[in-house]
MDAnalysis code that builds the backbone (N, CA, C; Angstrom):
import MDAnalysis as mda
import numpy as np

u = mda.Universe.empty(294, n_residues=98, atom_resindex=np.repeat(np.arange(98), 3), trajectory=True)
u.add_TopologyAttr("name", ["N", "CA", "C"] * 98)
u.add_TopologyAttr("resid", np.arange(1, 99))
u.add_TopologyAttr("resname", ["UNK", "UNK", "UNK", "UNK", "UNK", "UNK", "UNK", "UNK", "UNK", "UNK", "UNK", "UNK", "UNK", "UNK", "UNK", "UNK", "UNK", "UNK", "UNK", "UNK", "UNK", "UNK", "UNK", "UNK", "UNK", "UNK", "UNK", "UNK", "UNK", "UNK", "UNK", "UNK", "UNK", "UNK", "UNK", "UNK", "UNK", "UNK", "UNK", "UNK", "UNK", "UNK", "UNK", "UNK", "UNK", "UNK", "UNK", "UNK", "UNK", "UNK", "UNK", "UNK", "UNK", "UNK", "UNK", "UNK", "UNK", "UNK", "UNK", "UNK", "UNK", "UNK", "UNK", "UNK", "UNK", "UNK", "UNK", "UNK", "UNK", "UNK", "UNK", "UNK", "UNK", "UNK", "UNK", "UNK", "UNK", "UNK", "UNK", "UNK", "UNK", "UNK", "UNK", "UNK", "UNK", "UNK", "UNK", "UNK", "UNK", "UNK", "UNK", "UNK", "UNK", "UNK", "UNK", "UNK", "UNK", "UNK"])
u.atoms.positions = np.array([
    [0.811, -1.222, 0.000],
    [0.000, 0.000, 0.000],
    [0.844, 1.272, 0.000],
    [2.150, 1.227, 0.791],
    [2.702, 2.385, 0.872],
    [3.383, 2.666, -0.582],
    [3.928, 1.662, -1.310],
    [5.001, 1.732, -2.593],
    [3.938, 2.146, -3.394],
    [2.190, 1.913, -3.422],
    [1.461, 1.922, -4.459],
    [0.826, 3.121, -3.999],
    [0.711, 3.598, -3.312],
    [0.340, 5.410, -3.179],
    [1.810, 6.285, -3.426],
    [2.593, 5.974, -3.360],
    [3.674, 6.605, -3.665],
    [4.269, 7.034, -5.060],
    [3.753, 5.704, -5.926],
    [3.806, 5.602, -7.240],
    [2.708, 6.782, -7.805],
    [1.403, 6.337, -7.278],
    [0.159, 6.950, -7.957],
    [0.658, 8.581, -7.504],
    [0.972, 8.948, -6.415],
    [1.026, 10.539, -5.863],
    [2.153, 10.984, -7.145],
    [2.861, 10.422, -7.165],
    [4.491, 10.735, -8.491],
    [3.806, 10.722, -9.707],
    [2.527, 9.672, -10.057],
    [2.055, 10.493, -11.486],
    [1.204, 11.396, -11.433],
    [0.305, 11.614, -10.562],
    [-0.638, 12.436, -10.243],
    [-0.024, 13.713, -10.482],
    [1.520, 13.883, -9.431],
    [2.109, 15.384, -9.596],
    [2.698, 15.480, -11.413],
    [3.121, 14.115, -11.937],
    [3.765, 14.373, -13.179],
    [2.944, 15.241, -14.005],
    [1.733, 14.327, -13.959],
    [0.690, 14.521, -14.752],
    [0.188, 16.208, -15.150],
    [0.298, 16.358, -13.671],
    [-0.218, 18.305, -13.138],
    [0.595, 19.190, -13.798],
    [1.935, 18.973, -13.664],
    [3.043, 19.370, -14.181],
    [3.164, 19.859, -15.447],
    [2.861, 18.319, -16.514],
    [2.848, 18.261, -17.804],
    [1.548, 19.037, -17.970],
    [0.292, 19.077, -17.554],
    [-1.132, 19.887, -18.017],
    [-0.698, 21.171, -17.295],
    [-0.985, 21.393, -16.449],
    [-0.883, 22.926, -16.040],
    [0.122, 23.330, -15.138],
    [1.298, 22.800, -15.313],
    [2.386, 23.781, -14.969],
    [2.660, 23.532, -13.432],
    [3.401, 24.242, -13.257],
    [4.713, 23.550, -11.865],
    [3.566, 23.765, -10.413],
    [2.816, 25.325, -10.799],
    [1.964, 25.482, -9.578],
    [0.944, 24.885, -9.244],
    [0.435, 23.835, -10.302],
    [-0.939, 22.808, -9.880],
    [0.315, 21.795, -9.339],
    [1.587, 21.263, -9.646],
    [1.957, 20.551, -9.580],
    [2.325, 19.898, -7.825],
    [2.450, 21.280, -7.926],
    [3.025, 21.484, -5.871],
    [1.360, 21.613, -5.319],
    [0.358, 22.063, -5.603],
    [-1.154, 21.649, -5.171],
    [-1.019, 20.485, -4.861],
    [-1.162, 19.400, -6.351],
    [-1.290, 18.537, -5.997],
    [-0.170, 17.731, -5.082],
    [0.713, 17.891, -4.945],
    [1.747, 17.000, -4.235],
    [1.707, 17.392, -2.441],
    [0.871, 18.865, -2.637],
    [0.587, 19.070, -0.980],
    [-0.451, 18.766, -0.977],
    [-1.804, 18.531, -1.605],
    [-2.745, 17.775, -1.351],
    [-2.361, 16.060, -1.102],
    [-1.466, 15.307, -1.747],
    [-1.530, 14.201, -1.416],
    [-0.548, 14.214, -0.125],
    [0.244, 15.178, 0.288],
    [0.922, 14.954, 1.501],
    [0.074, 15.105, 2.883],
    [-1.042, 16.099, 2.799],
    [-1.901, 16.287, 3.581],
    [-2.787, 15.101, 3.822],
    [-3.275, 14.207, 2.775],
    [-4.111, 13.220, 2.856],
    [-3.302, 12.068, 3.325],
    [-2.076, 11.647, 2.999],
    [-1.263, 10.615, 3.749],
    [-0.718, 11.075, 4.923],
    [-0.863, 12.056, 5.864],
    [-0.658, 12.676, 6.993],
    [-1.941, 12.271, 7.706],
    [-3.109, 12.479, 7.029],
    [-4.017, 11.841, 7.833],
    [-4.123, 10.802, 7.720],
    [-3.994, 10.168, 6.927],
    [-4.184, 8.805, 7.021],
    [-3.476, 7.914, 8.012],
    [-2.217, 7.843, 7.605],
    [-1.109, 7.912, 8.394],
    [-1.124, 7.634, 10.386],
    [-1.631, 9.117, 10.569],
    [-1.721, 10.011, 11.725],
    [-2.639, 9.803, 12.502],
    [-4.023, 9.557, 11.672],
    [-5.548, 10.144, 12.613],
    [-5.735, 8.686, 12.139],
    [-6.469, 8.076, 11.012],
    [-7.103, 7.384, 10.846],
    [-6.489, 5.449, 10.707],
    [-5.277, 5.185, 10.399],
    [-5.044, 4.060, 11.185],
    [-5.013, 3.947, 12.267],
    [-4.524, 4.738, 13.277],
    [-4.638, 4.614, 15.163],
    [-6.052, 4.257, 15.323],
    [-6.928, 5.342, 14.756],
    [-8.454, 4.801, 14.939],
    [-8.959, 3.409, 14.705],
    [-8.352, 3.131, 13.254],
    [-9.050, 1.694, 12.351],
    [-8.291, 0.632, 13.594],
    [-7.333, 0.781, 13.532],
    [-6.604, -0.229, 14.335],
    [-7.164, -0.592, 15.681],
    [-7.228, 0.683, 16.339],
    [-7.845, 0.625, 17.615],
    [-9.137, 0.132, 18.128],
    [-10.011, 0.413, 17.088],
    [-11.395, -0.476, 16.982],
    [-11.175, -1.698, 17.015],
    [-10.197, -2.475, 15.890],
    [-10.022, -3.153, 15.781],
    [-9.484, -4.750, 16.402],
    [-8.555, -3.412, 17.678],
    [-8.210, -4.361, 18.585],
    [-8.595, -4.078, 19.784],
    [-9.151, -2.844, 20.229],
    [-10.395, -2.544, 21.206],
    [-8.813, -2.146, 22.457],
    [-8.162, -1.004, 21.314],
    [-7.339, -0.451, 21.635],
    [-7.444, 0.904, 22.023],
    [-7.030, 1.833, 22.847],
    [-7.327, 3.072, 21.965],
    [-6.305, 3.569, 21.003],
    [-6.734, 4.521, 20.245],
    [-5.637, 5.320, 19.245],
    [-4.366, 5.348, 19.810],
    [-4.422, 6.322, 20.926],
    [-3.110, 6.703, 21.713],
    [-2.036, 5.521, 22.022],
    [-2.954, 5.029, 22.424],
    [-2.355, 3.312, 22.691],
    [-1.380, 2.747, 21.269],
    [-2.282, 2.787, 20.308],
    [-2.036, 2.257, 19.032],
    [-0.750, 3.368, 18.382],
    [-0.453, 4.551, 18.618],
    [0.154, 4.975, 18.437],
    [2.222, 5.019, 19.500],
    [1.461, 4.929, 20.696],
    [2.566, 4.887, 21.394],
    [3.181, 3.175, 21.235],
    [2.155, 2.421, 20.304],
    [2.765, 0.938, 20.467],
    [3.521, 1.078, 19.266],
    [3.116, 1.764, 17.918],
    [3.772, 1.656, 16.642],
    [5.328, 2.356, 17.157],
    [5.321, 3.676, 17.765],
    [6.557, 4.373, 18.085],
    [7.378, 3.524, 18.307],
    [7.231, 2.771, 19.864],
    [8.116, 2.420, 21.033],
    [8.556, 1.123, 19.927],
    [7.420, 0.028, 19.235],
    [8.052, -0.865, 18.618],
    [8.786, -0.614, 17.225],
    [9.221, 0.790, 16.685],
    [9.814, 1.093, 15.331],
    [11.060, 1.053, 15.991],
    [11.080, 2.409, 17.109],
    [12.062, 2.565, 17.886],
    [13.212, 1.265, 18.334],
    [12.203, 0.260, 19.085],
    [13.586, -0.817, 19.625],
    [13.705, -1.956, 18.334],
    [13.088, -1.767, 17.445],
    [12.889, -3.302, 16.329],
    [12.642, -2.858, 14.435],
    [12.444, -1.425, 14.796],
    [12.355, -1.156, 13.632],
    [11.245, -1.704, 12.852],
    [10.840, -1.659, 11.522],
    [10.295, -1.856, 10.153],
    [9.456, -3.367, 11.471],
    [9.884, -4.415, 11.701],
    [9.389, -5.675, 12.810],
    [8.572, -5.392, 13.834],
    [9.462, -4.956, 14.617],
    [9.062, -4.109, 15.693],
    [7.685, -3.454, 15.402],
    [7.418, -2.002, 14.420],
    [6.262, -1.431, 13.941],
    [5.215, -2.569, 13.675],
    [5.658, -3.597, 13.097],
    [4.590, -4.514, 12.160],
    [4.334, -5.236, 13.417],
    [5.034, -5.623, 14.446],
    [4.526, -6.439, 16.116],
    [3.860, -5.559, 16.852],
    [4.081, -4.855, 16.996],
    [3.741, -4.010, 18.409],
    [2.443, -3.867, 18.267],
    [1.612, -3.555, 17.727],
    [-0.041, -3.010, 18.141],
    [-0.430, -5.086, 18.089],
    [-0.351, -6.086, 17.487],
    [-1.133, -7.262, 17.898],
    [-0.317, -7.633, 19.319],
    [1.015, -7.948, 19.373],
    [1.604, -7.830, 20.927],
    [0.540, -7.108, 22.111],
    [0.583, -5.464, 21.318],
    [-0.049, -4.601, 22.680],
    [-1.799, -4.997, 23.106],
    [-2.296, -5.432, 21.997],
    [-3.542, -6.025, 22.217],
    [-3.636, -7.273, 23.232],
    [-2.758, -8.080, 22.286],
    [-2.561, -9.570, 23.271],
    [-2.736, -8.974, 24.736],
    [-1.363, -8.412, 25.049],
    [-1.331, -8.135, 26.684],
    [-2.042, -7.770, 26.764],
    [-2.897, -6.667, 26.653],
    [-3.916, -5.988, 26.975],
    [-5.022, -6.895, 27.215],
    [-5.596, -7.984, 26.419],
    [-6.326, -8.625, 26.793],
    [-5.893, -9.931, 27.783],
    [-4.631, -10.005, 27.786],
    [-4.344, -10.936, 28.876],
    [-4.800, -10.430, 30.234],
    [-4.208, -9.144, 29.968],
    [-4.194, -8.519, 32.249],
    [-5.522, -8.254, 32.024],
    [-6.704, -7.887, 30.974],
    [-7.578, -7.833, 31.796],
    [-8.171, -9.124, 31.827],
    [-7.755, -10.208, 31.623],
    [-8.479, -11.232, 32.217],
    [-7.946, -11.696, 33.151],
    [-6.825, -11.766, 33.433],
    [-6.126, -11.935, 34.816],
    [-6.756, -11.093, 36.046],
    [-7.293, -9.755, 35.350],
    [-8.092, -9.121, 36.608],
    [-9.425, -9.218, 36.654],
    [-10.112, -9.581, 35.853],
    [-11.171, -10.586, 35.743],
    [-11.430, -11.421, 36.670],
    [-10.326, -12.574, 36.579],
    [-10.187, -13.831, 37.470],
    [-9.423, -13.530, 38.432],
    [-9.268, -12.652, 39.240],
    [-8.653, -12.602, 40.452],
    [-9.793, -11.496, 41.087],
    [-10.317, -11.000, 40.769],
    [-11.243, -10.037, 41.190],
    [-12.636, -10.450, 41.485],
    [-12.849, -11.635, 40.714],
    [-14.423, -11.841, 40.747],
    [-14.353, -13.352, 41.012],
])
């Protein structure tokens, strides 16, 4: 997904370029930087977080901390890891509580 928006944003700006000139060209290339900023930013933490009945913040401080010690691995582990635990302790406090 990332190599194939990257491609499409590079013809999109070519494209602008070749039709109307350098200043649609930088439009469009800050329009697609703005839209992969959110995407990016706001709306995977969200998708994810639903997903794993995470919150965002969560989902975000798990992608950081696991790019940080593991890199490119690390990023791709850390939010199903942070879920796992997450649903481990609360069943551990589940069953010790009730």
């Amino acid at each position: 997904p990332i190599v194939g928006a990257f491609l499409a944003g590079t013809v999109a700006v070519l494209v602008a370029l070749a039709t109307n000139g350098p200043g649609a060209a930088l439009a469009v290339l800050i329009l697609i930087l703005v839209v992969q900023q959110v995407e990016g930013h706001l709306l995977t933490p969200i998708l994810l977080g639903r997903a794993t009945e995470l919150h965002p913040l969560a989902v975000i401080a798990a992608l950081t901390a696991g790019g940080i010690l593991l890199g490119v691995l690390g990023a791709f582990l850390s939010v199903p890891l942070t879920a796992s635990a997450a649903r481990a302790i609360g069943y551990l406090r589940e069953r010790t509580s009730g």
